[in-house]
C-alpha positions as CSV (number, residue, x, y, z in Angstrom):
1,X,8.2,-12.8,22.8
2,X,9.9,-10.2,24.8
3,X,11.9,-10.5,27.9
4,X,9.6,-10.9,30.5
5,X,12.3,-9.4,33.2
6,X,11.3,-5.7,31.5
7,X,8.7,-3.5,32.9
8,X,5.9,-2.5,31.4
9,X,6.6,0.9,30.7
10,X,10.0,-0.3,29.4
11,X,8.5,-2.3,26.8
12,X,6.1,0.2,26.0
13,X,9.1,2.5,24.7
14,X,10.9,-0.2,23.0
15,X,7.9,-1.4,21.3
16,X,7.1,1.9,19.9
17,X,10.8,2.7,18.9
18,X,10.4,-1.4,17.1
19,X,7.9,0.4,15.1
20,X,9.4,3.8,14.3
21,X,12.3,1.7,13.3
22,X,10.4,-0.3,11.0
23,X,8.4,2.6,9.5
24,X,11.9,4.4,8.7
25,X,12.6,0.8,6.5
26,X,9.9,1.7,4.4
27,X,10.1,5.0,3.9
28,X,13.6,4.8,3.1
29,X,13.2,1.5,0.9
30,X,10.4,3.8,-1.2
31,X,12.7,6.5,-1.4
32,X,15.7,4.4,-2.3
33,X,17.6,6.0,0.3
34,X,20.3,2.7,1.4
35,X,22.0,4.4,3.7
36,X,18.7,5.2,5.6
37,X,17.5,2.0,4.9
38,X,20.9,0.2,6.3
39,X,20.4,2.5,9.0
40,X,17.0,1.9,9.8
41,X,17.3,-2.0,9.8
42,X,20.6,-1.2,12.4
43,X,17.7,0.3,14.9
44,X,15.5,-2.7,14.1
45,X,17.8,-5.2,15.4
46,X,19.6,-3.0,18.0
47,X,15.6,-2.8,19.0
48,X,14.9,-6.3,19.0
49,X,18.2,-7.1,21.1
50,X,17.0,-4.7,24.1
51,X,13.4,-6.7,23.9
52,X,14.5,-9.8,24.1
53,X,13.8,-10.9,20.7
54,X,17.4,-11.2,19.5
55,X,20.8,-12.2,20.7
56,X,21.2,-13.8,24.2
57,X,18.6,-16.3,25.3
58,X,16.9,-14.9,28.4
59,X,15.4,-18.2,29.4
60,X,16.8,-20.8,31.4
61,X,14.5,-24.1,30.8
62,X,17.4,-26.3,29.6
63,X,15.8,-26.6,26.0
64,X,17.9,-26.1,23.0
65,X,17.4,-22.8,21.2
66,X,15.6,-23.6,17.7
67,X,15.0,-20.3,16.7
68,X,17.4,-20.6,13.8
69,X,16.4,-24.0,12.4
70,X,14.7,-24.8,9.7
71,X,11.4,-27.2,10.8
72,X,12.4,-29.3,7.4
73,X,15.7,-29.4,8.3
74,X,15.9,-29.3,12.4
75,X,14.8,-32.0,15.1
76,X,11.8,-31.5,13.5
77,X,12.6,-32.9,10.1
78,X,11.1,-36.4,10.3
79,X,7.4,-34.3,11.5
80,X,8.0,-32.0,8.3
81,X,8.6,-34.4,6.3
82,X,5.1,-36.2,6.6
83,X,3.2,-33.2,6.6
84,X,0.8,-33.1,3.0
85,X,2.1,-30.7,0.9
86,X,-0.9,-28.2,1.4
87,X,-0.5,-28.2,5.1
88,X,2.8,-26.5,4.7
């Protein structure tokens, strides 16, 4: 989810410069091109930072950020580890 504090027409452009980025991945990962690719997963993220998506939280609910946990590992370890195998 992006930062809802952007405006429309900002998102717009950052959206569509997500997806160029993204596109320049593959076609330097097809061309075997890692400097391009390196390069093109730098935009990605640089991207994904100016939406919102990355880096500073832009919320302020007073929950914890759990964006880098692991549900088997996490607060949520206890829930994961009932779960039948073919639900995961």
């Amino acid at each position: 989810m992006s930062d809802p504090r952007l405006s429309p027409t900002k998102r717009d452009e950052l959206v569509k410069r997500l997806m160029a980025a993204r596109r320049a991945v593959g076609v330097a990962r097809r061309s075997q091109n890692d400097e391009a690719k390196n390069e093109a997963h730098a935009e990605v993220d640089r991207t994904k930072i100016a939406l919102g998506e990355r880096g500073p939280v832009w919320w302020d609910d007073g929950a914890p950020d759990l964006n880098r946990h692991l549900a088997r590992t996490g607060p949520y370890a206890d829930w994961y580890a009932n779960l039948a195998e073919d639900k995961r």
